[in-house]
N, CA, C and O atoms as a Tinker XYZ file with bonds, in Angstrom:
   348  protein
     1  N    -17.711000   -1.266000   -0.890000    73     2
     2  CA   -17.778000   -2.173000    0.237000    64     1     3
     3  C    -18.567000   -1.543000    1.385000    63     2     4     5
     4  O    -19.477000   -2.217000    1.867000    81     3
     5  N    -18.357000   -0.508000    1.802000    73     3     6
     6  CA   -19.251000    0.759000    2.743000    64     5     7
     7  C    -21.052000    0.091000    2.340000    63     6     8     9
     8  O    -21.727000   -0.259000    3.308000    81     7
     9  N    -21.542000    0.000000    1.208000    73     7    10
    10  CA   -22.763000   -0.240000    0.942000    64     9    11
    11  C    -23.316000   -1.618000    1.558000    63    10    12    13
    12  O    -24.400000   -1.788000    2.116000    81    11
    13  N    -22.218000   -2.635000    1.299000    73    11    14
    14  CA   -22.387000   -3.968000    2.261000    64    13    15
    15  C    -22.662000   -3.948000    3.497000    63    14    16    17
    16  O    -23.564000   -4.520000    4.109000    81    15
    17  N    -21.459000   -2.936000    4.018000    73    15    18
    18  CA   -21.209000   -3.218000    5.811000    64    17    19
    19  C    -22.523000   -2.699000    6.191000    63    18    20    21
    20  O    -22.899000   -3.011000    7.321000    81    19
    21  N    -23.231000   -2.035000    5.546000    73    19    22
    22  CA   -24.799000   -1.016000    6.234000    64    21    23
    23  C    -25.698000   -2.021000    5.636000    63    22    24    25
    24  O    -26.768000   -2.090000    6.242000    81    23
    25  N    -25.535000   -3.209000    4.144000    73    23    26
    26  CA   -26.802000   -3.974000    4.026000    64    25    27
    27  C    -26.871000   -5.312000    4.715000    63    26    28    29
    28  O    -27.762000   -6.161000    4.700000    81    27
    29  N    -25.563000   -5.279000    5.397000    73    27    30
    30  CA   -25.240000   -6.768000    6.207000    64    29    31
    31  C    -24.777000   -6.819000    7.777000    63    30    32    33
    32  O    -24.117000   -7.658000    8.391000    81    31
    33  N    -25.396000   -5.567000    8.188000    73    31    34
    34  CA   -24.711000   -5.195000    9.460000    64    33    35
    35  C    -25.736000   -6.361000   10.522000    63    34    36    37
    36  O    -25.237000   -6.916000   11.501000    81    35
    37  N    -26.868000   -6.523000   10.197000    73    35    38
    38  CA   -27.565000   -7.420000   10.729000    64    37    39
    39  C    -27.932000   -8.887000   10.206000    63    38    40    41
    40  O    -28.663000   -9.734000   10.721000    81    39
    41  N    -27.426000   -8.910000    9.394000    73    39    42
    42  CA   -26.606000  -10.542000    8.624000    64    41    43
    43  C    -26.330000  -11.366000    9.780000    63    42    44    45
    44  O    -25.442000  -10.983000   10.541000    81    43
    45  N    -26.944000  -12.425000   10.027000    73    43    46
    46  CA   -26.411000  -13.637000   11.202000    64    45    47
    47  C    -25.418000  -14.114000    9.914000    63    46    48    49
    48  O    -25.511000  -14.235000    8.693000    81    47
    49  N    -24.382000  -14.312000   11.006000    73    47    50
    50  CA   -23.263000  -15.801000   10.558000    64    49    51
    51  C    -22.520000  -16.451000   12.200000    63    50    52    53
    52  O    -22.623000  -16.020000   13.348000    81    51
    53  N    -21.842000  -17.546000   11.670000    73    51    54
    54  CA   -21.247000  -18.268000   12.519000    64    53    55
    55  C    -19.615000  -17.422000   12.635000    63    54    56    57
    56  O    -18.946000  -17.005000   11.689000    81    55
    57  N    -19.374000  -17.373000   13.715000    73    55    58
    58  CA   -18.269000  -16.890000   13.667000    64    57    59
    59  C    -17.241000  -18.362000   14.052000    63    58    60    61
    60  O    -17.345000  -19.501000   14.507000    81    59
    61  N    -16.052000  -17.233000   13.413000    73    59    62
    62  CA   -14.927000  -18.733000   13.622000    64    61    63
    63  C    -13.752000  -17.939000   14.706000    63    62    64    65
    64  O    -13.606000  -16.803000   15.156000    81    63
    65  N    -13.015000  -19.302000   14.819000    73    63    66
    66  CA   -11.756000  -18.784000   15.805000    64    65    67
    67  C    -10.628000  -20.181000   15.764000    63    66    68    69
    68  O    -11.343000  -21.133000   16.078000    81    67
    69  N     -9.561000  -20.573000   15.579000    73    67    70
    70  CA    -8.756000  -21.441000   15.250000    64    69    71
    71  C     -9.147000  -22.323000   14.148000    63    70    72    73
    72  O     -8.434000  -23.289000   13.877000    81    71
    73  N    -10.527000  -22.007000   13.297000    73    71    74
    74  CA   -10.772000  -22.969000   12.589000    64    73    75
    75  C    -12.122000  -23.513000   12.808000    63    74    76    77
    76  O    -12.600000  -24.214000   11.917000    81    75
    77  N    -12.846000  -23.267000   13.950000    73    75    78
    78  CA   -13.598000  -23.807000   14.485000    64    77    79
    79  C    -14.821000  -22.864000   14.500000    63    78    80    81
    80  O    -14.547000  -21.674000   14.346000    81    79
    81  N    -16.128000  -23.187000   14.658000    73    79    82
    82  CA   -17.665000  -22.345000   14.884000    64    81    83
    83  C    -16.993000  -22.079000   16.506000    63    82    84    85
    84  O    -16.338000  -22.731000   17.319000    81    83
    85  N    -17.733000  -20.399000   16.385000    73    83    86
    86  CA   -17.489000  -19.942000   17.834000    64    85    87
    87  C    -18.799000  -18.760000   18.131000    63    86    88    89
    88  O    -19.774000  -19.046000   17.438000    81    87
    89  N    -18.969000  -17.808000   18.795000    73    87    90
    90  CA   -19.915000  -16.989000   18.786000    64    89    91
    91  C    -20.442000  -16.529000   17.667000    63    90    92    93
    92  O    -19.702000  -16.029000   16.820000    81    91
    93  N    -21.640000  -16.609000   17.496000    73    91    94
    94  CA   -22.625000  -15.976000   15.937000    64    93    95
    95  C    -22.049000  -14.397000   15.934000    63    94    96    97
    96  O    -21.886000  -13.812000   17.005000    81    95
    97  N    -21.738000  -13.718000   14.572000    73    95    98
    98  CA   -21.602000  -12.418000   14.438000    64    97    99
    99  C    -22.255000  -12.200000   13.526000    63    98   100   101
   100  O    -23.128000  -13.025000   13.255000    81    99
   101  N    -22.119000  -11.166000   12.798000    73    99   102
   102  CA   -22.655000  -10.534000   11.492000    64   101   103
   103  C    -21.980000  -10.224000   10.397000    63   102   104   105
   104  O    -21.038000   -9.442000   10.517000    81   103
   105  N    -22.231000  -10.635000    9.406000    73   103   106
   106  CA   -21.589000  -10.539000    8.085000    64   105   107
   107  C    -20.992000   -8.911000    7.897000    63   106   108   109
   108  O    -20.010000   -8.252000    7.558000    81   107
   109  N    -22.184000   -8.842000    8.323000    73   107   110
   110  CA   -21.520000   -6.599000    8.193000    64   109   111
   111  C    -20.199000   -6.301000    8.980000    63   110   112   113
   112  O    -19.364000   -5.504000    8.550000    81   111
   113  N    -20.034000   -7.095000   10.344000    73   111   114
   114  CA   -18.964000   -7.047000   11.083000    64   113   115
   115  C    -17.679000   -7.614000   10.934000    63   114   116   117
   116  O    -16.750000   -7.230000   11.644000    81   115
   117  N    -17.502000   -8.716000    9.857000    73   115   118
   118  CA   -16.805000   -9.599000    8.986000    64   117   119
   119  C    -15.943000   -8.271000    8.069000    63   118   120   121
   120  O    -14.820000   -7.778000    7.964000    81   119
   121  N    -16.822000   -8.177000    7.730000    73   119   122
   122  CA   -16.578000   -6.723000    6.225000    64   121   123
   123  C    -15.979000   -5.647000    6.706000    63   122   124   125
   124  O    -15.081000   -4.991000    6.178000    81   123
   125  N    -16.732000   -5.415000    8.165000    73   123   126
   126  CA   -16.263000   -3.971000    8.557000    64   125   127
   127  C    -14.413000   -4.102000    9.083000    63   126   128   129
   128  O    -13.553000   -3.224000    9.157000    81   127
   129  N    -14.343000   -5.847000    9.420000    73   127   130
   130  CA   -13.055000   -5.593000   10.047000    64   129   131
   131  C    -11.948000   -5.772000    8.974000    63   130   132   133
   132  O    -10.849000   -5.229000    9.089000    81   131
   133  N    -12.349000   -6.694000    7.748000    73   131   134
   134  CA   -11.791000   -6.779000    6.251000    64   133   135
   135  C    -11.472000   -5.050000    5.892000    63   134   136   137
   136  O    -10.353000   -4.553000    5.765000    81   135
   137  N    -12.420000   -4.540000    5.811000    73   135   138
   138  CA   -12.168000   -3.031000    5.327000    64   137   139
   139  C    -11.438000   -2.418000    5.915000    63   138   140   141
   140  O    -10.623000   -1.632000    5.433000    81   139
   141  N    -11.670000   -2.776000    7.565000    73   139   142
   142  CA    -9.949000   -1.859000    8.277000    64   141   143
   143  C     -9.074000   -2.346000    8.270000    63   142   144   145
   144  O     -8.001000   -1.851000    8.615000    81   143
   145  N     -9.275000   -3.639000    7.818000    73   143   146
   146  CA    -7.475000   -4.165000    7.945000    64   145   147
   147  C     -7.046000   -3.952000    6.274000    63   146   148   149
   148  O     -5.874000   -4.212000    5.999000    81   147
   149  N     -7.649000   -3.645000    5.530000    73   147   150
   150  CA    -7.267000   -3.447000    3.966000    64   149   151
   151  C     -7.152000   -1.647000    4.130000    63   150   152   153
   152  O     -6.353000   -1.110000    3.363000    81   151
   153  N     -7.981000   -0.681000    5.168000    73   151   154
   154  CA    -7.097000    0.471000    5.196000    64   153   155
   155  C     -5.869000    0.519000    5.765000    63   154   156   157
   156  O     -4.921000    1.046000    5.183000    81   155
   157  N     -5.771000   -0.036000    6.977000    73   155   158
   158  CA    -4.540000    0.016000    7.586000    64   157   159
   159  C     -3.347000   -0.578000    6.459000    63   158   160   161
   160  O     -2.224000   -0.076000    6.408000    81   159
   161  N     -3.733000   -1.605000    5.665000    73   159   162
   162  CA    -2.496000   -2.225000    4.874000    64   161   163
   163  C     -2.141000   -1.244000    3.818000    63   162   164   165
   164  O     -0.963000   -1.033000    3.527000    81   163
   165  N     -3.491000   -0.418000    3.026000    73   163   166
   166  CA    -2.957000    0.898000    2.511000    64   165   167
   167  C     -2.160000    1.783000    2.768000    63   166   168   169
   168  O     -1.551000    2.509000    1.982000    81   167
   169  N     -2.128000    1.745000    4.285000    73   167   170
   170  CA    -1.363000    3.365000    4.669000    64   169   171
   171  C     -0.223000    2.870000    4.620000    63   170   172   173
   172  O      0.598000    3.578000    4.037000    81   171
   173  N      0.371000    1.316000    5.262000    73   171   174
   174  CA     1.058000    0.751000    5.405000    64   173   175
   175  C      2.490000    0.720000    4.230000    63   174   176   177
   176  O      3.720000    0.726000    4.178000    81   175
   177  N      1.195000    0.682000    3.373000    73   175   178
   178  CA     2.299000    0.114000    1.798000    64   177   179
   179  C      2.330000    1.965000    1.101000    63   178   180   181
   180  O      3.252000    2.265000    0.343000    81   179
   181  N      1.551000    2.735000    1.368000    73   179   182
   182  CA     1.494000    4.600000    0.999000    64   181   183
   183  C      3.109000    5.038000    1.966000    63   182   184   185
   184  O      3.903000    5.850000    1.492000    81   183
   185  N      3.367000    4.313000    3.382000    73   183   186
   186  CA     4.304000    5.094000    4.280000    64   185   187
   187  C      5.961000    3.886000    3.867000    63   186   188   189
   188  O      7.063000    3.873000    4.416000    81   187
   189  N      5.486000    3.151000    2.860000    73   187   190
   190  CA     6.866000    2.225000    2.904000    64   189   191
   191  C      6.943000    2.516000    1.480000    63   190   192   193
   192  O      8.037000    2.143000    1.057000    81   191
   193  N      6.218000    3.032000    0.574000    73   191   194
   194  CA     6.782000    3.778000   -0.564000    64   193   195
   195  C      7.383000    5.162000   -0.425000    63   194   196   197
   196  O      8.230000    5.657000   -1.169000    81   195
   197  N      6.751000    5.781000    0.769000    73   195   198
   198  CA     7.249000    7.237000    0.944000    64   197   199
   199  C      8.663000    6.867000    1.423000    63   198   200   201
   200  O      9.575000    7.280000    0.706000    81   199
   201  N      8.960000    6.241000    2.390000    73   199   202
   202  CA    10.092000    6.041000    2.799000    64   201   203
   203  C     11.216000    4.951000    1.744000    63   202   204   205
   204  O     12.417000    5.214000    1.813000    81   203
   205  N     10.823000    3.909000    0.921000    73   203   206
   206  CA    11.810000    4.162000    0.124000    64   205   207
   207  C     12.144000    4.474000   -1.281000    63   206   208   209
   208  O     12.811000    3.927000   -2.159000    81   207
   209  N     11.210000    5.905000   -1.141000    73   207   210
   210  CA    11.360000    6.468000   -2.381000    64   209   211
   211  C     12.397000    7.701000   -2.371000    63   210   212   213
   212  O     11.768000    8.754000   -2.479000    81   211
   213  N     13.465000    7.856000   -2.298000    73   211   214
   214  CA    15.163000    8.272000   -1.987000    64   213   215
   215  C     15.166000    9.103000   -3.548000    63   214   216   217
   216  O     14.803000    8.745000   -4.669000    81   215
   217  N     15.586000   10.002000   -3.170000    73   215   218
   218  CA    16.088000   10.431000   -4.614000    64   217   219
   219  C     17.111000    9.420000   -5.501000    63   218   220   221
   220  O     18.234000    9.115000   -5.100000    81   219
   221  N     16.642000    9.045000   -6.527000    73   219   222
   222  CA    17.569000    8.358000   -7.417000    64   221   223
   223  C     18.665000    8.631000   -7.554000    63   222   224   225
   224  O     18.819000    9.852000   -7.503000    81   223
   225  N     19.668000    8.021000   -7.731000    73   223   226
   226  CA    20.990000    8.207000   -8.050000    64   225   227
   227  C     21.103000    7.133000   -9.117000    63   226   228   229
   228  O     20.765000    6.009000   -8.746000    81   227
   229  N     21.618000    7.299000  -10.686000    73   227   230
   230  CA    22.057000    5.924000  -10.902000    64   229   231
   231  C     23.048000    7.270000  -11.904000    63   230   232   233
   232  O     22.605000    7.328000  -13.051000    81   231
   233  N     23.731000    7.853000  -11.757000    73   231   234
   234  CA    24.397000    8.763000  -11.973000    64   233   235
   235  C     26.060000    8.557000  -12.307000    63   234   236   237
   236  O     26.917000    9.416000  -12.517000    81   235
   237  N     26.186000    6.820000  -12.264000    73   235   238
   238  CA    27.918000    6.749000  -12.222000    64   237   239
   239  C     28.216000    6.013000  -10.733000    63   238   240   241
   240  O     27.509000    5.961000   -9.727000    81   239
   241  N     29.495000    5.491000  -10.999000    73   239   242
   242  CA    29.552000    4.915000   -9.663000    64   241   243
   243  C     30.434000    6.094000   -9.154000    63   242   244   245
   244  O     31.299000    5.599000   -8.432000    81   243
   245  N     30.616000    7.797000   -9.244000    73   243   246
   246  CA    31.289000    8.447000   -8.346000    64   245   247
   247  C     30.641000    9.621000   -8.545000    63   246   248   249
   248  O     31.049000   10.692000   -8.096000    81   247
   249  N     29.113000    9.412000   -9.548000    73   247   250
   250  CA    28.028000   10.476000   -9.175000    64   249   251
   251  C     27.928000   11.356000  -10.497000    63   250   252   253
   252  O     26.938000   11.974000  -10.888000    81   251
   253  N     29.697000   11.235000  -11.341000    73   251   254
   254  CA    29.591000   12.252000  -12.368000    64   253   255
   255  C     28.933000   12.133000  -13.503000    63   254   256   257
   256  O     29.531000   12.812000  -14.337000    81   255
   257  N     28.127000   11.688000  -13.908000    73   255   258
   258  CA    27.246000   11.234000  -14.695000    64   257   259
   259  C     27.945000   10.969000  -16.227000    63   258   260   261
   260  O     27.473000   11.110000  -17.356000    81   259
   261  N     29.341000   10.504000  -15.734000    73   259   262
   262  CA    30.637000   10.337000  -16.936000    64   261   263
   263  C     29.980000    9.380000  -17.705000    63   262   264   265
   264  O     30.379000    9.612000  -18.846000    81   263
   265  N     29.091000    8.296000  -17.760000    73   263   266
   266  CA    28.322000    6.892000  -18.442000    64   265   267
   267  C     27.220000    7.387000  -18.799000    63   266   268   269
   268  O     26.831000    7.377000  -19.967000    81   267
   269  N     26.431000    7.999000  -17.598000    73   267   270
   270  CA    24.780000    8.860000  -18.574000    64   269   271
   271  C     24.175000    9.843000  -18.564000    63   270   272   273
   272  O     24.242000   10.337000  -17.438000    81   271
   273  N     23.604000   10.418000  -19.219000    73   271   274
   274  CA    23.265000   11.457000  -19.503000    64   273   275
   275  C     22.487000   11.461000  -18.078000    63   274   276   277
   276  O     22.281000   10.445000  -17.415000    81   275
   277  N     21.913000   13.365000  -17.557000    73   275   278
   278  CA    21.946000   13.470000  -16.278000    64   277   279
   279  C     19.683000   13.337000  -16.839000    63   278   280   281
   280  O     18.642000   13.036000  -16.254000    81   279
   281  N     20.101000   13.794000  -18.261000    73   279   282
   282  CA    18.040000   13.390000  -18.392000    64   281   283
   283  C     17.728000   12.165000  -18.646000    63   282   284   285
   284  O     16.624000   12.151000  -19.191000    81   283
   285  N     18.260000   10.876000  -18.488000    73   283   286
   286  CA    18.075000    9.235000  -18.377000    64   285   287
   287  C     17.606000    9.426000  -16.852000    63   286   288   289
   288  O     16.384000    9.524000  -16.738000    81   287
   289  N     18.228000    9.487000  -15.844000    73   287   290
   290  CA    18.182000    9.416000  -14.722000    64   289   291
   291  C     16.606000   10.399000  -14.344000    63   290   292   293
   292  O     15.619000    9.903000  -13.800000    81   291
   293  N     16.699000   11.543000  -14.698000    73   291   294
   294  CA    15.264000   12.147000  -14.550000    64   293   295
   295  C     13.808000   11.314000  -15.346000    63   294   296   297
   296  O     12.688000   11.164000  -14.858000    81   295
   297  N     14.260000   10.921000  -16.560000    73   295   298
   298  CA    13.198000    9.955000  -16.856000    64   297   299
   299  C     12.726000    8.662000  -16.297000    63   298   300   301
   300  O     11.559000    8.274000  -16.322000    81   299
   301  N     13.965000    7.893000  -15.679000    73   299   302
   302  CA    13.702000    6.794000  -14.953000    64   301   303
   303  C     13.066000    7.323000  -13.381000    63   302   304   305
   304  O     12.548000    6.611000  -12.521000    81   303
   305  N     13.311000    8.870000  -13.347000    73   303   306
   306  CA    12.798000    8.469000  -12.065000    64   305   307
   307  C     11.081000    9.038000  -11.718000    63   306   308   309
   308  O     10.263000    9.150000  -10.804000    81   307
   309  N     11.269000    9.266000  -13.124000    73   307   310
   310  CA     9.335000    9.993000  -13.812000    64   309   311
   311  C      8.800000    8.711000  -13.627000    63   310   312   313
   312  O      7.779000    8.543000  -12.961000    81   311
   313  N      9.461000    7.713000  -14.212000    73   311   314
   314  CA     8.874000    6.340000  -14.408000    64   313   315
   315  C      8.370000    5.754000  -13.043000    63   314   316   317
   316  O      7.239000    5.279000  -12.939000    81   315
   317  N      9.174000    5.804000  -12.098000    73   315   318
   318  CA     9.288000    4.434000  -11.377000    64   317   319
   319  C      8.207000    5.667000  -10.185000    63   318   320   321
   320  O      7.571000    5.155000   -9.264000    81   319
   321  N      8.174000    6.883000  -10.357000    73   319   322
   322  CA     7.978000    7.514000   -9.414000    64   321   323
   323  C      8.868000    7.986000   -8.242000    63   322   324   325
   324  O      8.657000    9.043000   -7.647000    81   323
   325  N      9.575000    7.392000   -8.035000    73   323   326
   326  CA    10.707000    8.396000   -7.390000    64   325   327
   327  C     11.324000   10.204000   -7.695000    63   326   328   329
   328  O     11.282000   10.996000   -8.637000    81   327
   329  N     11.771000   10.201000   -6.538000    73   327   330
   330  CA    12.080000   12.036000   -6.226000    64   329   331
   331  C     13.020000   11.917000   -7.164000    63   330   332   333
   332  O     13.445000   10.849000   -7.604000    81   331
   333  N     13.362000   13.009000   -7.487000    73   331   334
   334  CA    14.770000   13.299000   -8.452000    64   333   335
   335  C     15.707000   13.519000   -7.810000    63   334   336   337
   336  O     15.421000   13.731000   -6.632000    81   335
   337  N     17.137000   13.588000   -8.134000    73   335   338
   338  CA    18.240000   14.231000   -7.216000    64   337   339
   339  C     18.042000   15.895000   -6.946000    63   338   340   341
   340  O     17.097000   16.612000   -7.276000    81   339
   341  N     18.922000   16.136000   -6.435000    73   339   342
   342  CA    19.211000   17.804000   -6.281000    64   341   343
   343  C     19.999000   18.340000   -7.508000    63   342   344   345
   344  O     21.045000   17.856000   -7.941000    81   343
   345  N     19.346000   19.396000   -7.990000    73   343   346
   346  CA    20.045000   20.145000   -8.788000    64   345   347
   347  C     21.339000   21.015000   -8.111000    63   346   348
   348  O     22.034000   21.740000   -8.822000    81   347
């Protein structure tokens, strides 16, 4: 997309605003603000996986892993990407 915003930076278009034609901009400037709002939504969705990615627990409902084995729980959490518990 970087290759666009530099071959369309001087691109006439109509710009819009409620729906409507409003001041002429540039296609490159269209792109350039698409591209920061698609980084910002990256970091966005990178800092709301970090935060709820919790060490797994599915360990029993009192933790002792009395129902599953304690390497189910390490594989599911290889899977999904989540931290592991504490050893």
């Amino acid at each position: 997309m970087r290759e666009s915003l530099k071959e369309h930076k001087d691109t006439l278009q109509i710009g819009r605003t409620h729906g409507i034609h409003a001041e002429p901009i540039t296609f490159g400037f269209k792109l350039a603000v698409w591209y920061a709002e698609l980084a910002r939504s990256i970091k966005r969705i990178e800092a709301a996986r970090e935060s709820i990615s919790v060490p797994a627990k599915i360990s029993g409902a009192v933790g002792t892993h009395a129902n599953i084995d304690p390497r189910v729980e390490d594989w599911v959490c290889e899977r999904l990407g989540l931290q592991k518990r504490a050893k």
